[in-house]
N, CA and C atoms as a LAMMPS dump frame, in Angstrom:
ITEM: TIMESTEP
0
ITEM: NUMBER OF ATOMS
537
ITEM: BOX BOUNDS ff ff ff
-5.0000000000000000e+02 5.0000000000000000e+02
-5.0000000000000000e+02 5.0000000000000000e+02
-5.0000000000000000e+02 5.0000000000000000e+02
ITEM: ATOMS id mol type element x y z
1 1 1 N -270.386 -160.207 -18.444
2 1 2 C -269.018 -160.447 -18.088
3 1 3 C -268.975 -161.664 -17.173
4 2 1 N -267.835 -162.681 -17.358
5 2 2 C -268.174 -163.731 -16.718
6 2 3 C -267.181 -164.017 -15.971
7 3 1 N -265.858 -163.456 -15.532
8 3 2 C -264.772 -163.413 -14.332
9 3 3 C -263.425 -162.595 -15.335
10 4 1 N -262.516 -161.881 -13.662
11 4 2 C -261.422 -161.318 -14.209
12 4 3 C -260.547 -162.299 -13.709
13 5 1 N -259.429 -162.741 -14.102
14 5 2 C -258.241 -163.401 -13.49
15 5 3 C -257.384 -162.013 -13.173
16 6 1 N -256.555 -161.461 -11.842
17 6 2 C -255.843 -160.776 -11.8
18 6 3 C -254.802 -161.36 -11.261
19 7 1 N -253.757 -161.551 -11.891
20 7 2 C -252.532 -161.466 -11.054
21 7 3 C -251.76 -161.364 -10.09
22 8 1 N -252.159 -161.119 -8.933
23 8 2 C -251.705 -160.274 -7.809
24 8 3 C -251.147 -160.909 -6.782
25 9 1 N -250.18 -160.937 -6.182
26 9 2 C -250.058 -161.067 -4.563
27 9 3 C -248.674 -159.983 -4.2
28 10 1 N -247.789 -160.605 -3.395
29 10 2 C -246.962 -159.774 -2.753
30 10 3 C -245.53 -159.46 -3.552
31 11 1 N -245.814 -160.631 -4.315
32 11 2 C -244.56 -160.718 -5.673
33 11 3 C -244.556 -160.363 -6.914
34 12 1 N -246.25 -160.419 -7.414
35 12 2 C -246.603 -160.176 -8.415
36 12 3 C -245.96 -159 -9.322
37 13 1 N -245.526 -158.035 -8.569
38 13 2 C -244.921 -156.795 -9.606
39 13 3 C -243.566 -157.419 -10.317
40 14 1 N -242.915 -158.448 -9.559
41 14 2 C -241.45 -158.64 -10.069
42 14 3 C -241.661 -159.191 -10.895
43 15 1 N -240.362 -159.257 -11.917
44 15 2 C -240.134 -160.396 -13.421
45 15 3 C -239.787 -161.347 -13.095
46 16 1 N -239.28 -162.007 -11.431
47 16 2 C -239.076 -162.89 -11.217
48 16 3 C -240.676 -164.491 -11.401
49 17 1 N -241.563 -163.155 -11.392
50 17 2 C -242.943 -163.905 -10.554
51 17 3 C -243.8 -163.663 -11.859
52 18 1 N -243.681 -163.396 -13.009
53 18 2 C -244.19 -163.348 -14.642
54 18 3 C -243.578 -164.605 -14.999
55 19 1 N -242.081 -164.79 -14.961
56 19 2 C -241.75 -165.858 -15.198
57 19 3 C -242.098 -167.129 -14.924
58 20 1 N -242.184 -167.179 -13.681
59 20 2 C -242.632 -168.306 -13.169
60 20 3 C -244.671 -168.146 -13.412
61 21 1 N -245.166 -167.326 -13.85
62 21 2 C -246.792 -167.339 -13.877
63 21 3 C -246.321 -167.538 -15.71
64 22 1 N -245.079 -167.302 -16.452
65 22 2 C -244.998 -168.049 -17.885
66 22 3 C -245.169 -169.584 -17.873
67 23 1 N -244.158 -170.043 -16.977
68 23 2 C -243.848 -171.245 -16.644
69 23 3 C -245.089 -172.112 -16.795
70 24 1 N -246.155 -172.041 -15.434
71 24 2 C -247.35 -172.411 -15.03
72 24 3 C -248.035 -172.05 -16.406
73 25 1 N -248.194 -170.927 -17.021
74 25 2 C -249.595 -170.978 -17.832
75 25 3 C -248.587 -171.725 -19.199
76 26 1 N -247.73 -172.637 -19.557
77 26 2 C -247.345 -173.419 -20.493
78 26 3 C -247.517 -174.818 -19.84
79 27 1 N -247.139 -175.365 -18.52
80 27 2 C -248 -176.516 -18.361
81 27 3 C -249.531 -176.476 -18.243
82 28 1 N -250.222 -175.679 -18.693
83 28 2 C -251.617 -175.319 -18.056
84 28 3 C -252.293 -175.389 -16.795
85 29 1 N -251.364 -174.446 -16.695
86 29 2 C -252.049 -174.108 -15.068
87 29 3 C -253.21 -174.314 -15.016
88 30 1 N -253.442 -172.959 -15.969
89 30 2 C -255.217 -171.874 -16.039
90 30 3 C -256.066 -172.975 -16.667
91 31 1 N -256.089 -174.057 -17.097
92 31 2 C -257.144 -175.002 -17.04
93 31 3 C -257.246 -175.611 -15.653
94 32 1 N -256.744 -175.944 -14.649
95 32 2 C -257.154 -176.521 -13.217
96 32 3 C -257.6 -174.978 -12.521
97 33 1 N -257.282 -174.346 -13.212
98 33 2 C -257.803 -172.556 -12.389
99 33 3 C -259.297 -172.512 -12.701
100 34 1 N -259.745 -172.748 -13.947
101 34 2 C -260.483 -172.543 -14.523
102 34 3 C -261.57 -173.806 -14.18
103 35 1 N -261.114 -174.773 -14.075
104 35 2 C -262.221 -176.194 -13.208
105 35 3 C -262.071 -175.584 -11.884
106 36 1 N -261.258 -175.108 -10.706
107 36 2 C -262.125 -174.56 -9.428
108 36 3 C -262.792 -173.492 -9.785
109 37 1 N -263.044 -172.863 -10.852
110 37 2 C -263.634 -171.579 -10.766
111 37 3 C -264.832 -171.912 -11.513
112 38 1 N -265.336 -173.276 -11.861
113 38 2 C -266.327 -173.698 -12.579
114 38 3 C -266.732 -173.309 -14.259
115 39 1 N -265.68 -172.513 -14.35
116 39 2 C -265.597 -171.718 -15.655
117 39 3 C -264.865 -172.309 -16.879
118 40 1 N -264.832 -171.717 -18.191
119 40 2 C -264.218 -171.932 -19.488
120 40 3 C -263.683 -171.317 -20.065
121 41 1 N -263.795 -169.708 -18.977
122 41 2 C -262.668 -168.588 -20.012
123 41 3 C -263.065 -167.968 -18.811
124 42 1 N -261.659 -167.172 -19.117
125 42 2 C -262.207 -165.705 -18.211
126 42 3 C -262.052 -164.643 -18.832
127 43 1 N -263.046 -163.516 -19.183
128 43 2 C -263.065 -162.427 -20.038
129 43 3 C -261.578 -161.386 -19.814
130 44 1 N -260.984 -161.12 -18.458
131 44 2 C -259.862 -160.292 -18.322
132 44 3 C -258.752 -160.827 -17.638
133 45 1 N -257.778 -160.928 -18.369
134 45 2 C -256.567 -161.554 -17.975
135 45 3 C -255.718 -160.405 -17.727
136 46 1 N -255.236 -160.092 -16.459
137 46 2 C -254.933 -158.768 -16.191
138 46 3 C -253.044 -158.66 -15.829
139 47 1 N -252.066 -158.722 -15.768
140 47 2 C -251.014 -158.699 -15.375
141 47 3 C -250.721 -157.223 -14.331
142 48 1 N -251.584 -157.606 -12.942
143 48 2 C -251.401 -156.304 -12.114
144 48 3 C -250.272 -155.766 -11.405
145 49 1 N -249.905 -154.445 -11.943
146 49 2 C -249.011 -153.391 -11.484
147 49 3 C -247.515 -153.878 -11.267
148 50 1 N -246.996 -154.649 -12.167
149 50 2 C -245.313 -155.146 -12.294
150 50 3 C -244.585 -154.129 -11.741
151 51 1 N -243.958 -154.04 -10.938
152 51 2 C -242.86 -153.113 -10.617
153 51 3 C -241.444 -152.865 -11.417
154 52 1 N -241.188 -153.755 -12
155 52 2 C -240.527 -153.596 -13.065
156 52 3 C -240.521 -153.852 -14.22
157 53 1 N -239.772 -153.939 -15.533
158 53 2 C -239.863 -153.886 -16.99
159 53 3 C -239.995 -155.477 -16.752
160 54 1 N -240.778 -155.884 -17.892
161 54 2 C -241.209 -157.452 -18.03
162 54 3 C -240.381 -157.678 -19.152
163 55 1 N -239.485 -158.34 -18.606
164 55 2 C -238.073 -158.824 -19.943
165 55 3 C -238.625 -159.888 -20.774
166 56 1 N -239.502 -160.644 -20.031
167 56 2 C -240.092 -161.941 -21.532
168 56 3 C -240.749 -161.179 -22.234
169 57 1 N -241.305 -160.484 -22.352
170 57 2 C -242.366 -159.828 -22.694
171 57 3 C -242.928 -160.785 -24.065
172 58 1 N -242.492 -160.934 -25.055
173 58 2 C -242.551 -161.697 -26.442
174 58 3 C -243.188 -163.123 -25.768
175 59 1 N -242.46 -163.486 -24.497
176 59 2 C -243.239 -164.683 -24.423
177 59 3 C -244.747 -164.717 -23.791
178 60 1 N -244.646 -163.473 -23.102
179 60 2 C -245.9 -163.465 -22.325
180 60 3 C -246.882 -163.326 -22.908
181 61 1 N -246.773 -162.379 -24.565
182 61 2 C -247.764 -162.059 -25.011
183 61 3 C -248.168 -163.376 -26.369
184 62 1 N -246.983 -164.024 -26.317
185 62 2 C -246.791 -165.416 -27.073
186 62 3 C -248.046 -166.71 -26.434
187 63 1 N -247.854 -166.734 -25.058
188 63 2 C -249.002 -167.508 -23.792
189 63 3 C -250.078 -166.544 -24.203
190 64 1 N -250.395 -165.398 -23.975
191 64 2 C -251.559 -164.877 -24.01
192 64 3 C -252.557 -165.107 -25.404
193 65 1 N -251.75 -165.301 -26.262
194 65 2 C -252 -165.041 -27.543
195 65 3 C -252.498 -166.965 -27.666
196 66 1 N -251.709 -167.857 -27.565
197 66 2 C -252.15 -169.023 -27.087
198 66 3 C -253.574 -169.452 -26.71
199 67 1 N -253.004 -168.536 -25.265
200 67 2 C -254.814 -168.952 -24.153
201 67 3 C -256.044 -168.489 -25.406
202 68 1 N -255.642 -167.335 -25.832
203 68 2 C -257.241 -166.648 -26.361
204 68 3 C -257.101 -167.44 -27.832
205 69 1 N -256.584 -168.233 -28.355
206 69 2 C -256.911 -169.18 -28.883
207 69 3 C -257.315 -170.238 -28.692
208 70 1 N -257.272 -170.714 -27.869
209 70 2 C -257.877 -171.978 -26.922
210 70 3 C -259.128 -171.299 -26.166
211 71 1 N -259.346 -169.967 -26.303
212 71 2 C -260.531 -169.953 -25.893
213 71 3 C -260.77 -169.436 -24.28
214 72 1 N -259.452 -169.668 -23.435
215 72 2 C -259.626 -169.459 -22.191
216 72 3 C -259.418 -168.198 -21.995
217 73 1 N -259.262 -167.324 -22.38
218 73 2 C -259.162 -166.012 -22.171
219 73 3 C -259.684 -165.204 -23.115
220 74 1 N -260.149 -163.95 -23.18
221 74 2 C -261.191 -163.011 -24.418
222 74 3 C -259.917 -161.967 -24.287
223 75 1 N -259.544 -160.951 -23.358
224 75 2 C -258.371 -160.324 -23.511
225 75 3 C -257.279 -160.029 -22.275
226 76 1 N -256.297 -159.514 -22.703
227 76 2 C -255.363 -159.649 -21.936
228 76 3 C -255.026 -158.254 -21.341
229 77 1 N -254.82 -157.988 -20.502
230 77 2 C -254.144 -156.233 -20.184
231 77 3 C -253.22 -156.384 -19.188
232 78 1 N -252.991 -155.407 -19.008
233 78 2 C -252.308 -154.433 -17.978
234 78 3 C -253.117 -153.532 -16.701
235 79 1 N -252.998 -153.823 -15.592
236 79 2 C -253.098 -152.297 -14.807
237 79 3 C -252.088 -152.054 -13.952
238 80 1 N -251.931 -150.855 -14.03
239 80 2 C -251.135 -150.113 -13.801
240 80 3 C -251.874 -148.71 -13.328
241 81 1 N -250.989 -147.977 -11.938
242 81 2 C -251.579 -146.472 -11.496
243 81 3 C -251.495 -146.276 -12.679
244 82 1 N -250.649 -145.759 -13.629
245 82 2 C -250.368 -144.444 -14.747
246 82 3 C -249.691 -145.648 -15.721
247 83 1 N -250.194 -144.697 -16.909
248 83 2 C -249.769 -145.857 -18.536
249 83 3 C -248.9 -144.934 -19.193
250 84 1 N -248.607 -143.312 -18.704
251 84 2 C -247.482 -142.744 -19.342
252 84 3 C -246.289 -142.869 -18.977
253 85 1 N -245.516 -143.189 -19.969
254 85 2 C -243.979 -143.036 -20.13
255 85 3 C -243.325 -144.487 -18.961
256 86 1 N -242.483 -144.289 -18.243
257 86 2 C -242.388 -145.189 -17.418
258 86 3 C -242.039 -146.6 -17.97
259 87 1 N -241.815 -147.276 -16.887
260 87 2 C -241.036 -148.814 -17.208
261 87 3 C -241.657 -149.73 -18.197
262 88 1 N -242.864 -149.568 -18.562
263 88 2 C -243.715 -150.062 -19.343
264 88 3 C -243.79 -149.546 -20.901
265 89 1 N -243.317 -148.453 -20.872
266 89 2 C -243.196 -147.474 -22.364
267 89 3 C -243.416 -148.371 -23.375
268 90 1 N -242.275 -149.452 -23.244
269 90 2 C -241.763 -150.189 -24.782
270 90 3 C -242.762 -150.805 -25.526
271 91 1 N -243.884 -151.499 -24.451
272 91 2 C -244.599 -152.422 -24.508
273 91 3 C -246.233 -152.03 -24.328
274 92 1 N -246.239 -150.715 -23.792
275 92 2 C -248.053 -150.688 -23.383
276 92 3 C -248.932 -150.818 -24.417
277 93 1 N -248.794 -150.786 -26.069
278 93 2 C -249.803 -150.391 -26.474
279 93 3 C -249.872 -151.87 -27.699
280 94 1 N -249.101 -152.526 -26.795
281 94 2 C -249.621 -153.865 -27.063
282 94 3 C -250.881 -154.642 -26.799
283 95 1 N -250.523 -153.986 -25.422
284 95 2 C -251.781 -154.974 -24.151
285 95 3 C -253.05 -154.593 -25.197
286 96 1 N -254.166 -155.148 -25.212
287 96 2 C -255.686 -155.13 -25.627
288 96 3 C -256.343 -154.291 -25.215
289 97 1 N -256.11 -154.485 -23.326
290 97 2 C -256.781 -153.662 -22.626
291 97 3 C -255.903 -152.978 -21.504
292 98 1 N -256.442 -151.915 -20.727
293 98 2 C -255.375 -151.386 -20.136
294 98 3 C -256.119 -150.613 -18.922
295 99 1 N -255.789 -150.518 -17.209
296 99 2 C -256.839 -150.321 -16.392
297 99 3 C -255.416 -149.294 -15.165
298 100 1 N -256.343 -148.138 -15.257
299 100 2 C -254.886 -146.976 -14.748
300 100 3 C -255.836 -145.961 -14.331
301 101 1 N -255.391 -145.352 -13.339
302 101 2 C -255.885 -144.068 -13.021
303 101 3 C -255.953 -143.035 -13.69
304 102 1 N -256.995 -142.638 -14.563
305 102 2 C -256.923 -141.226 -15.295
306 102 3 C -258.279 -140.606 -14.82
307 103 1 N -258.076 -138.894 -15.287
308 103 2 C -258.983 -137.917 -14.53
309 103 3 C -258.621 -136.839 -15.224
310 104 1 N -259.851 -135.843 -15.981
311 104 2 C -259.518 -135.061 -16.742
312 104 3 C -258.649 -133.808 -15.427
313 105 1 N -257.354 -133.184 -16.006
314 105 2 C -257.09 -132.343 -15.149
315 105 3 C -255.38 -132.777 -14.499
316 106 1 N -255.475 -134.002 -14.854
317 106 2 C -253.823 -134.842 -14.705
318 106 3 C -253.03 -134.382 -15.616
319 107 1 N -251.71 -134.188 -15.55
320 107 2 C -250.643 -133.463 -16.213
321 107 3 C -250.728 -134.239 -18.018
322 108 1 N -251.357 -135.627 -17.855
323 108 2 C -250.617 -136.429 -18.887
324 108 3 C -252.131 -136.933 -19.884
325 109 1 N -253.229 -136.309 -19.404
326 109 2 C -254.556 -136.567 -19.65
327 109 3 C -254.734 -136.674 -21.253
328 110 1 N -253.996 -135.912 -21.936
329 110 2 C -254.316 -134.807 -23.57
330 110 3 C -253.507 -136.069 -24.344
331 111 1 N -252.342 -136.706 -23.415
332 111 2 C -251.426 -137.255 -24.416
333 111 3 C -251.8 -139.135 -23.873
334 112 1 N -252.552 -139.176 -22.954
335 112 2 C -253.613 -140.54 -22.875
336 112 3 C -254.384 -140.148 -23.79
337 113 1 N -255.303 -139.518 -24.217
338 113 2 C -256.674 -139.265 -24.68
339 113 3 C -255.722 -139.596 -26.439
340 114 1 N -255.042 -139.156 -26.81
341 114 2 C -254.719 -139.052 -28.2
342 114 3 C -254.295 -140.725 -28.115
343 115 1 N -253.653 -141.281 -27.058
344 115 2 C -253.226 -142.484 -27.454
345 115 3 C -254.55 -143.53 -27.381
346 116 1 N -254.815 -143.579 -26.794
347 116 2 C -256.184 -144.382 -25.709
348 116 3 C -257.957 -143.946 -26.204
349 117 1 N -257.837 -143.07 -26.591
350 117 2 C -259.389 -142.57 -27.101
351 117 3 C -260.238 -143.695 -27.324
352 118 1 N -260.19 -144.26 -28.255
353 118 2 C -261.056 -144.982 -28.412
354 118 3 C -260.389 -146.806 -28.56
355 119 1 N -259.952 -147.13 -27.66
356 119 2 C -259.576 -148.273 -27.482
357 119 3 C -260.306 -148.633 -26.139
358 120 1 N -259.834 -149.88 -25.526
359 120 2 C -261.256 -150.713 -24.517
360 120 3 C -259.86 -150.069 -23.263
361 121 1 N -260.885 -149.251 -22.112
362 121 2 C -259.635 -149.381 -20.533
363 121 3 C -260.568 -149.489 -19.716
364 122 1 N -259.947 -149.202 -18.692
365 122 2 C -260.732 -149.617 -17.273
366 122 3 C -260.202 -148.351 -16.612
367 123 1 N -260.594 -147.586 -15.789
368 123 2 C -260.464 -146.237 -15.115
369 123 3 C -260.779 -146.426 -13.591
370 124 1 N -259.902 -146.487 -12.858
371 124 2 C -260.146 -146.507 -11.18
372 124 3 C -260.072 -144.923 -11.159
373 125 1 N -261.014 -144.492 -9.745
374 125 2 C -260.602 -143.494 -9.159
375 125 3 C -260.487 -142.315 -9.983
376 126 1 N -261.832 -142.297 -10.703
377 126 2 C -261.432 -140.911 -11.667
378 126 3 C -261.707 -139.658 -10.417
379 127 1 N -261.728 -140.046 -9.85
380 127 2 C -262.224 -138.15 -8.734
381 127 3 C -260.871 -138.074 -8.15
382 128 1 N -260.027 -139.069 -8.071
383 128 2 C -259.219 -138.201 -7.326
384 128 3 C -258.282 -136.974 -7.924
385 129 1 N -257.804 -136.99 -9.117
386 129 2 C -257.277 -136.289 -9.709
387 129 3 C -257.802 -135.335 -10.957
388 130 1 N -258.982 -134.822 -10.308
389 130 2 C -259.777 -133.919 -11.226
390 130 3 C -259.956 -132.831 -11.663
391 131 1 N -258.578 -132.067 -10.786
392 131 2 C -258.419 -130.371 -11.017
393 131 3 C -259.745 -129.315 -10.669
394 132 1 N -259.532 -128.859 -11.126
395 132 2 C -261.054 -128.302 -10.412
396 132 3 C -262.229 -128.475 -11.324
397 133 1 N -262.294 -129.909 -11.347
398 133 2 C -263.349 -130.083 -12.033
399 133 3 C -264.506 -130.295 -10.866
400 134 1 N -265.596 -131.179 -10.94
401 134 2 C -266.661 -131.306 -10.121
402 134 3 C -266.862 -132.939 -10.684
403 135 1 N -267.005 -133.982 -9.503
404 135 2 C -266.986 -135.626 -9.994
405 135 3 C -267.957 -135.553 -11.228
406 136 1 N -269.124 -134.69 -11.098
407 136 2 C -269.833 -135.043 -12.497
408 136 3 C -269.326 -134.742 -13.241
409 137 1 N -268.619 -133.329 -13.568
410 137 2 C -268.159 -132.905 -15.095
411 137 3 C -266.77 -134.178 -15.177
412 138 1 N -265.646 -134.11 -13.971
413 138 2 C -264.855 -135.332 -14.838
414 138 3 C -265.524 -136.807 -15.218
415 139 1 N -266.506 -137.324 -14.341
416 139 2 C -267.072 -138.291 -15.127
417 139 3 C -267.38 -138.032 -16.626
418 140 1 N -267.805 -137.216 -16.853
419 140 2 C -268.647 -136.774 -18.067
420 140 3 C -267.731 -136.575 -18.945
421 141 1 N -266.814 -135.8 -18.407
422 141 2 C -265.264 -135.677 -19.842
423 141 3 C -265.001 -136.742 -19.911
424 142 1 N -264.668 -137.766 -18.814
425 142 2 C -263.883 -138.992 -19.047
426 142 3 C -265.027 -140.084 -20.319
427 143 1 N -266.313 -139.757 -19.908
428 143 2 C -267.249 -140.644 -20.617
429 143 3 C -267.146 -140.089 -22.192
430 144 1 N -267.098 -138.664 -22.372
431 144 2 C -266.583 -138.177 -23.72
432 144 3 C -265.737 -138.564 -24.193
433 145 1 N -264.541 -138.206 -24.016
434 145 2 C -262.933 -138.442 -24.699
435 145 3 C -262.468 -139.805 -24.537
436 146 1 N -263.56 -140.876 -24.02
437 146 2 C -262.992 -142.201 -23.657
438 146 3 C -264.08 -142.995 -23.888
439 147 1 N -265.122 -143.248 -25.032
440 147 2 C -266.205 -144.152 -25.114
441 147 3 C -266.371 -145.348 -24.976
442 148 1 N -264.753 -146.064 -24.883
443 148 2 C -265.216 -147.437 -25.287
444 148 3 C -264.439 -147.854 -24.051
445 149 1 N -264.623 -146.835 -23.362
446 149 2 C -263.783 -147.599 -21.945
447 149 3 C -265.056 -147.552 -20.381
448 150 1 N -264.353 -148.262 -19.627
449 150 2 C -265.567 -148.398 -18.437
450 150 3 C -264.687 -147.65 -17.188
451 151 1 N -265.849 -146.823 -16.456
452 151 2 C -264.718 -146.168 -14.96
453 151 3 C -265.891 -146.494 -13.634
454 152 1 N -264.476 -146.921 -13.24
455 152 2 C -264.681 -147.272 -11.802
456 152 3 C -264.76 -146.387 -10.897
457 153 1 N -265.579 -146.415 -10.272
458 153 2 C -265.411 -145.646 -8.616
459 153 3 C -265.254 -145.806 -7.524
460 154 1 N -264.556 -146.18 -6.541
461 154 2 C -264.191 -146.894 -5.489
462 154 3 C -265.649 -146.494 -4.506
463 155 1 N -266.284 -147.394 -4
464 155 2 C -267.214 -147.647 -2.8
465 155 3 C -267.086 -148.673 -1.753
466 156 1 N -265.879 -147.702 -0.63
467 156 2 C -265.51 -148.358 0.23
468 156 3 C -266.772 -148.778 1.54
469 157 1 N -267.689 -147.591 1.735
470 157 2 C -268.573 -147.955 2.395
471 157 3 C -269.879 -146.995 2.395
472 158 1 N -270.691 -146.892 2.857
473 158 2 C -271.996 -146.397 2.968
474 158 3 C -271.515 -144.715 2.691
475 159 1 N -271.213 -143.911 3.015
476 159 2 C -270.403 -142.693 2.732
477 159 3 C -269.935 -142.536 1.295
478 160 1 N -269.282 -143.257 1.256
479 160 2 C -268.166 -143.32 0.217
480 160 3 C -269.304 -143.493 -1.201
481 161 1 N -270.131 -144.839 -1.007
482 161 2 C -271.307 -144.412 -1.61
483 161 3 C -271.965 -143.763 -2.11
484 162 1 N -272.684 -142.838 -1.245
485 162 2 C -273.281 -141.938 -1.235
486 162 3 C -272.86 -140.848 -1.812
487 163 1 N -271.759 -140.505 -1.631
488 163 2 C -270.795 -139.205 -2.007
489 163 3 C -270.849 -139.894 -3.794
490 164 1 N -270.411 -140.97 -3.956
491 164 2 C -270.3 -140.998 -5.479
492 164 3 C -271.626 -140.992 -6.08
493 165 1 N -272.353 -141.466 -5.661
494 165 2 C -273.47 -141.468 -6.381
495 165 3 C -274.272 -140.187 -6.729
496 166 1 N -274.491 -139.078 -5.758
497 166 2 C -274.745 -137.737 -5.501
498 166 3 C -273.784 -137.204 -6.321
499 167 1 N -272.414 -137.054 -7.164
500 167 2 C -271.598 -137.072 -7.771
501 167 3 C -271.882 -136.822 -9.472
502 168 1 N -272.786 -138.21 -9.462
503 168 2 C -273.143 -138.241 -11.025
504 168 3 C -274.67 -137.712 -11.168
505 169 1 N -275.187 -137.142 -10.149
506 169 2 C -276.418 -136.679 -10.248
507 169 3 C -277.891 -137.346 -9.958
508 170 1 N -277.335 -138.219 -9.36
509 170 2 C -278.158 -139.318 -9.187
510 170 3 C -278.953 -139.455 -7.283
511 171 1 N -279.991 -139.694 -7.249
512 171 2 C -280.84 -140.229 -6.032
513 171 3 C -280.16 -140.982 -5.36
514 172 1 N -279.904 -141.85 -4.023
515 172 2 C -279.825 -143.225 -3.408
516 172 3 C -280.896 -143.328 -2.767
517 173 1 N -281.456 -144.516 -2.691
518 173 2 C -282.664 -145.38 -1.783
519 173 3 C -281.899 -145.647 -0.57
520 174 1 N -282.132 -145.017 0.508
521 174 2 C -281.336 -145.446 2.002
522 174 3 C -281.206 -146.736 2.185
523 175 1 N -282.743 -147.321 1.356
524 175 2 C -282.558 -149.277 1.908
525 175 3 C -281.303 -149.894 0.986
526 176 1 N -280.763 -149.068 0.018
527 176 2 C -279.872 -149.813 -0.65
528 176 3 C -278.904 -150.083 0.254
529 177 1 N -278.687 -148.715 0.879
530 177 2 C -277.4 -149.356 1.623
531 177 3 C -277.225 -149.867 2.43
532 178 1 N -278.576 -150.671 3.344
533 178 2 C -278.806 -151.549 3.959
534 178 3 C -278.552 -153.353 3.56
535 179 1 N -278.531 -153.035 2.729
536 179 2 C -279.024 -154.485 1.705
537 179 3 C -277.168 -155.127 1.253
């Protein structure tokens, strides 16, 4: 994997601030992005957590569709906490890729899994919402019912660490977390 572009700052959720990131990526921005970043593509083009419905939408995915013809981008997504129902409905199962909090044991898990199964996501924070599962068994469902997707685990610090790793069944080397 060779860089994510994410989206983000303090505006980023509005349609005011898609528009104007339409604007920029039609004069080509993301080529002077892409010379400070020493790079020629970036594998994830992410549009993070919009707070509201993205009214261009046709155009955004019009630019996206562009870039990954030119090569500067491999795919495009979405993250978002949750990919059910919500302001995004019209449009989610457009995105390529898609990066949201899921955890076997969430109200909406059965009706992700039928949509999402085997398409490419990204999974933050599968422990927090695990019902009474145990971090290994929801890792392990999530790694079942979701093969072609990758999950994240937040490791805020030496603890936090530790706790996940002990989680999936696994040893830590104390010097790691020195290092």
């Amino acid at each position: 994997m060779k860089n994510w572009l994410v989206v983000a700052n303090e505006k980023a959720g509005k349609a005011s601030a898609l528009a104007t990131l339409l604007d920029e990526l039609s004069r080509d921005k993301l080529t002077q992005i892409l010379r400070a970043l020493q790079t020629d593509y970036i594998d994830f083009f992410f549009i993070h957590e919009p707070t509201e419905t993205i009214n261009r939408i046709d155009d955004l995915f019009d630019a996206a569709i562009r870039l990954k013809e030119q090569g500067k981008i491999r795919a495009f997504g979405l993250a978002a906490p949750s990919i059910c129902g919500g302001i995004h409905a019209d449009y989610l199962e457009r995105f390529e890729l898609l990066q949201f909090a899921n955890s076997p044991g969430i109200s909406d898990y059965d009706v992700i899994r039928s949509k999402r199964s085997e398409k490419p996501n990204i999974f933050f924070s599968p422990f927090r919402l695990r019902g009474d599962r145990s971090p290994f068994q929801a890792l392990s469902q999530l790694a079942v019912d979701f093969p072609s997707s990758v999950i994240l685990c937040s490791m805020f610090d030496p603890v936090h660490i530790k706790s996940n790793v002990e989680a999936v069944g696994c040893e830590l080397n104390p010097a790691t977390l020195e290092t």
